[in-house]
N, C-alpha and C positions, 0 to 999 in steps of 0.2 A: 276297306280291306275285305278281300272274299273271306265266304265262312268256306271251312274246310273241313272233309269227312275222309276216315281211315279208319279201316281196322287196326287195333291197335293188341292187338293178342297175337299167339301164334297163328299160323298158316291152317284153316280146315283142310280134312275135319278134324274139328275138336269138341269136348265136351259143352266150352262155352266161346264165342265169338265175339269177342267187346268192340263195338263200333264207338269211335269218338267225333263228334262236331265240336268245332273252336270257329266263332266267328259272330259279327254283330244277327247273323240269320240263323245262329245254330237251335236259338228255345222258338221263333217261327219254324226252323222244319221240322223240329219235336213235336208242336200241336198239328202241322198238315199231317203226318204218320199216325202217330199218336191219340188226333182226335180229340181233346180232351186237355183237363186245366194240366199245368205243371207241377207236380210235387213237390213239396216243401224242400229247401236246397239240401241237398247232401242225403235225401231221404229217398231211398229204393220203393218205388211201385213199380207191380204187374199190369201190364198194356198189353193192349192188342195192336198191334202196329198196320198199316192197310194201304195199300198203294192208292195215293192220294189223287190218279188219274180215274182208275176203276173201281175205288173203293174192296179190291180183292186182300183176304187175311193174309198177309206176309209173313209174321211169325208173332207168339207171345214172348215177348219179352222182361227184363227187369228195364227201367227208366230212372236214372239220376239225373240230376241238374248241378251245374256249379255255377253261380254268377260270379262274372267279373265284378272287380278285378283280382276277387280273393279264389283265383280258379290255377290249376297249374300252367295257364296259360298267359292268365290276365284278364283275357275277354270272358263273353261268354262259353261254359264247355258244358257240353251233355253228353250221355254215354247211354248205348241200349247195350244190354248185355244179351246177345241172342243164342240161340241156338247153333250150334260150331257148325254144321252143315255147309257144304259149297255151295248149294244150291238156295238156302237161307240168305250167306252172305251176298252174294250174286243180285238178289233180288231186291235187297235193304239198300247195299249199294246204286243197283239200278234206278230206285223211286228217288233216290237222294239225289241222283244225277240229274233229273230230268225238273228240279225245281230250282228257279232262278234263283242266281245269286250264289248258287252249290257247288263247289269240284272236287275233284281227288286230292289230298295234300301230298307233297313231295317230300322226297326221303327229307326227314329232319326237320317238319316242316313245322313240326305242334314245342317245340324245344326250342326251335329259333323264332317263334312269337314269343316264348317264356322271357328269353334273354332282351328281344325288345321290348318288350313291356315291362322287364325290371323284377321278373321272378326268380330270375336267376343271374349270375352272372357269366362272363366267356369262361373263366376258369373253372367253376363250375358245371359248363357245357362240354368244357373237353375232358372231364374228368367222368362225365355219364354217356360220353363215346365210348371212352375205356372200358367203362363197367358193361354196356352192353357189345363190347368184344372180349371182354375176360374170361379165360378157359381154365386158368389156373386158382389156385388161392392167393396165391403172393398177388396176380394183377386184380383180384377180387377187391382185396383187402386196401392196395394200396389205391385204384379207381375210385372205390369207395369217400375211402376222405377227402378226394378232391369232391367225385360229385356234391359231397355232403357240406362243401365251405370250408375245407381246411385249410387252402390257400387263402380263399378269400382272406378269410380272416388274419391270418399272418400278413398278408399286402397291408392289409386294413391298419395293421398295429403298428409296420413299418411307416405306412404314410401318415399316419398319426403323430408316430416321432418326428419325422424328415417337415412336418407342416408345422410343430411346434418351433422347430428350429429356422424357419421360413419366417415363423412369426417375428420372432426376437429381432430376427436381422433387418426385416422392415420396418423394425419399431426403433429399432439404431437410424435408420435411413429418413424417418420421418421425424426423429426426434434430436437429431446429430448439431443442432443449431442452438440449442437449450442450454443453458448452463449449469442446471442442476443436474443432468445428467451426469453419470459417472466416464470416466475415462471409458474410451471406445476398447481398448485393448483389454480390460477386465470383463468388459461385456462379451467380448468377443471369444478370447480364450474358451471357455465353457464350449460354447456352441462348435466349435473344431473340433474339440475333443469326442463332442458326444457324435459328431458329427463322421469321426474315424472310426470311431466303437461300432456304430449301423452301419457303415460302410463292411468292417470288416466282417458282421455278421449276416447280413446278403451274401456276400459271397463265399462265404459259408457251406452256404445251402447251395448253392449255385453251383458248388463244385464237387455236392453229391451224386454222385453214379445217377445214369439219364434214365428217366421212367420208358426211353423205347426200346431200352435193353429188356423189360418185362412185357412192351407191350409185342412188339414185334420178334423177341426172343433172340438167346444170345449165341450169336454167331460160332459156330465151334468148326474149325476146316482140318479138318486128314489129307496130310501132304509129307513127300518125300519123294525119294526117287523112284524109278519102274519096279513091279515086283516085289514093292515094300511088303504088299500085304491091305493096301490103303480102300479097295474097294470090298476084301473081305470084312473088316474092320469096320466100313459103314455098314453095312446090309447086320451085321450083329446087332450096333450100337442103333438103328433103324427098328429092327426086331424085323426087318421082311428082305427079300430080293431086289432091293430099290436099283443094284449095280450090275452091270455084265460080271462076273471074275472069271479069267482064263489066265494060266499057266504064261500065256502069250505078255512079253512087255507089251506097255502100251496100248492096254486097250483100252481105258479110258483118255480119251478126247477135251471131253467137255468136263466141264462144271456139273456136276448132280445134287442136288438139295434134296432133304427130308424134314419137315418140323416133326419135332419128338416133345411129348409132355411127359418130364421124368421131377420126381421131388418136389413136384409143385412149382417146376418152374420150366420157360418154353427157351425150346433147342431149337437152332437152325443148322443141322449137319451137312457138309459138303465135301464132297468126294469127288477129288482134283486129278490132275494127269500127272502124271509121275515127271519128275524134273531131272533132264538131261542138259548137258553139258552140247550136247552134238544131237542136237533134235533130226529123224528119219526123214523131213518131210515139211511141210509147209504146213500141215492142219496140226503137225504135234506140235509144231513152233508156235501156233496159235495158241493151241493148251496149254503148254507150258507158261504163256501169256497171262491164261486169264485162272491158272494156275498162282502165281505169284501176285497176282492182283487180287484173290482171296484170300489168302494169307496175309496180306498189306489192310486188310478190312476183319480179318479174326480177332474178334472178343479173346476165344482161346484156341490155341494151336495144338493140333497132336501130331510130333513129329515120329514118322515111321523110320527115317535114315540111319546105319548104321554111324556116321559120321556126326560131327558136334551138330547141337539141335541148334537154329537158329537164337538169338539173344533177343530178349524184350519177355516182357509181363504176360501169365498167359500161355507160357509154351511148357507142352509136356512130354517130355522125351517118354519113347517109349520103345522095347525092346521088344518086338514083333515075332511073328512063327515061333513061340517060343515051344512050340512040340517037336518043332523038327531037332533029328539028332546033331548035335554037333554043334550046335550053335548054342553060345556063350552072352549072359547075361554082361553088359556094354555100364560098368559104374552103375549107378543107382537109378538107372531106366527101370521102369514099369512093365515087367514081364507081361504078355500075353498070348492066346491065341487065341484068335477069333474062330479057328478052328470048332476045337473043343471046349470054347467058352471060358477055360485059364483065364484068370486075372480083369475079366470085363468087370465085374460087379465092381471091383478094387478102382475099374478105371474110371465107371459110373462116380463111384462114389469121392475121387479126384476132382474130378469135371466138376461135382456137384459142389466141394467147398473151395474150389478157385472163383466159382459163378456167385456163392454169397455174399463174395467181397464183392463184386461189381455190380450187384444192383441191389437199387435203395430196398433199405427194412420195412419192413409191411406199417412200422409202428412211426414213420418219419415223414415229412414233404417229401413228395420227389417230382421235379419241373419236365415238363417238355422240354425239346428244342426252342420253341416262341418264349414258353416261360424264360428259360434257362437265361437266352439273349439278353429280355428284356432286365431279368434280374442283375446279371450282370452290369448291364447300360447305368443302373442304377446305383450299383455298388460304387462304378467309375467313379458319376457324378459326383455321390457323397465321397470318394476319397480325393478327388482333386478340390473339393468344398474344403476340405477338413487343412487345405494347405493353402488356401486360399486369402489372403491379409485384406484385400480391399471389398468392402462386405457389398457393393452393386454387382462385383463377379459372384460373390458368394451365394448370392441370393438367387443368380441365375443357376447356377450350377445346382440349389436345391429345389428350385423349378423344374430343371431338365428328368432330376429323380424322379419328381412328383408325376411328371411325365409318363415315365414308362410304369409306373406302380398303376398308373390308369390303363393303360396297354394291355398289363396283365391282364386285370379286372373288367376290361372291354369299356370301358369309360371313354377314353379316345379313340378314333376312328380306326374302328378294323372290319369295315365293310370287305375288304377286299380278302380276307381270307374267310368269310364264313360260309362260302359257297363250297371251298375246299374240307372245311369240320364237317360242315352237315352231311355231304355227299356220305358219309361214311355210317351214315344213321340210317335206321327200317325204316318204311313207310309206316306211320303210322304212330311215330316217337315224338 
């Protein structure tokens, strides 16, 4: 395997620039630089560092070492902490280049030797994706315990149960011939039951509000008909001019998006074309289009119409212009005006506890999509296990669990999306 070099700090300049090597070449290019024996592991020395073609001083540095495989890689890892300069990095970089066996590491690249090597696991890698795109506290918090094994260890204790119960059923199956053995159906009983109880507490959890509701934030669409008010209303709840507003129907078209970090947690707002019965034109038939098809994908609805607010979960009527004279508060609608700012904090603070019911508590699991599947697949097995009377289906069936609890934890083959997690990682991660 190449060794591989990244900076692994911020972008210079910065005060300091930490370069990482991972590879069976990374403590050779540390002495071609460096010059000099290797410091005791995990123990910071000052070096001089010197391009090993011309012998010229590149920078002083600090020098750590971590030997594999107790390294966060695995392999071997060393790190110069240099001076945060462009021109520093530039040049560290460069001498590194230029010695066989050396390359750039690609997004993700020092995190996906972790997980091959068995420093970490998949769910644990996609939970330190999380963490380093977390903007909020809520995705801080909840990235956190996955980075940190909190999955892990919950798969770990489910497949602990599910293999116990794996075990028994095989020890019926190799032992079913015996005559001191007890009746198959005493033996058996037990392991169904325990075997429904685990079932139904996977999907449990499974059926917690989805951690892309915090990572990618939660959908909120402003829709109603022309004139509602719908584009004044985002540009408030935005806090900027994200919208054209004119007096004129229809002058929103398209779809307009703004991500908003309000409460500690992320908003995707969407400002739609106003929905007609007898669209003007072909492009408003479009918007009206892709109008109704944001709304068909809203977390939560604000509905601007004078008329009954659409039905489903999510939706918040609301009584709009509510400055202008003459116009009457519509039953227990949500006064506003985006106007003169009436009733937004009111509406903010709406939005804000419809949104803590739909995404997981900082203090709980919360799955992926992959997770979610896979836990699901899992719950199936153990519940069709748990009704299961002939214990060679049985036994498959808590195979197939055992199966995806390996999925999770990247134990079975999931080459094929990890090119898709890492992409999403710094250089230098």
């Amino acid at each position: 395997m190449d060794t591989i070099f990244a900076l692994s700090s911020g972008a210079p300049p910065a005060a300091i620039g930490v370069m990482r090597l991972s590879g069976p070449g990374a403590f050779d290019a540390v002495r071609a630089l460096a010059r000099g024996e290797l410091p005791q592991p995990r123990r910071a020395r000052l070096v001089s560092l010197r391009d090993p073609a011309e012998g010229a001083l590149l920078d002083r540095a600090l020098l750590l070492c971590f030997p594999g495989p107790a390294s966060a890689t695995g392999e071997d890892l060393a790190e110069f902490h240099l001076h945060g300069g462009r021109a520093v990095v530039r040049a560290v970089e460069a001498a590194l280049a230029r010695l066989p066996g050396l390359r750039p590491a690609e997004p993700g690249e020092f995190t996906r030797r972790a997980l091959l090597n068995g420093r970490i696991d998949l769910s644990e890698a996609e939970g330190l994706g999380d963490l380093l795109a977390a903007e909020t506290e809520t995705q801080r918090r909840v990235a956190i315990r996955s980075a940190e094994g909190g999955l892990r260890r919950q798969v770990e204790a489910w497949a602990a149960r599910a293999l116990a119960l794996s075990a028994s059923v095989e020890a019926m199956l190799d032992h079913a011939d015996e005559a001191d053995v007890a009746g198959e159906g005493d033996l058996l009983e037990p392991v169904l039951g325990q075997a429904a109880a685990l079932s139904a507490e996977i999907a449990a959890v499974a059926m917690r509000p989805p951690v892309e509701r915090l990572r990618d934030g939660l959908q909120v669409v402003i829709a109603g008909p022309p004139n509602a008010g719908k584009s004044t209303l985002f540009n408030a709840l935005a806090g900027r001019e994200a919208a054209i507003v004119s007096p004129l129907a229809g002058t929103t078209r398209d779809r307009i998006e703004a991500p908003v970090m309000r409460d500690g947690l992320a908003f995707v707002l969407t400002d739609t074309a106003g929905l007609s019965e007898a669209p003007g034109d072909a492009v408003e038939e479009i918007g009206i289009g892709l109008a109704r098809e944001a709304m068909a994908g809203a977390d939560i609805l604000l509905w601007l119409g004078d008329d009954a607010a659409p039905a489903g979960e999510g939706v918040i009527a609301i009584h709009s212009r509510a400055d202008e004279s003459g116009r009457v508060v519509a039953g227990d609608r949500l006064a506003i005006s985006a106007v003169t700012g009436e009733g937004i904090e009111a509406l903010w603070a709406t939005i804000a506890g419809l949104a803590r019911t739909m995404v997981p508590p900082a203090d709980q699991l919360a799955l992926n999509l992959r997770q979610r599947d896979l836990a699901s697949r899992a719950a199936a097995a153990l519940g069709d296990a748990a009704g299961e009377r002939d214990p060679l289906l049985l036994a498959e069936q808590l195979r197939a669990a055992l199966r995806a609890f390996d999925a999770i934890t990247g134990r079975a083959d999931v080459e094929a999306m990890l090119d898709a997690l890492f992409a999403r990682f710094c250089i230098g991660k």
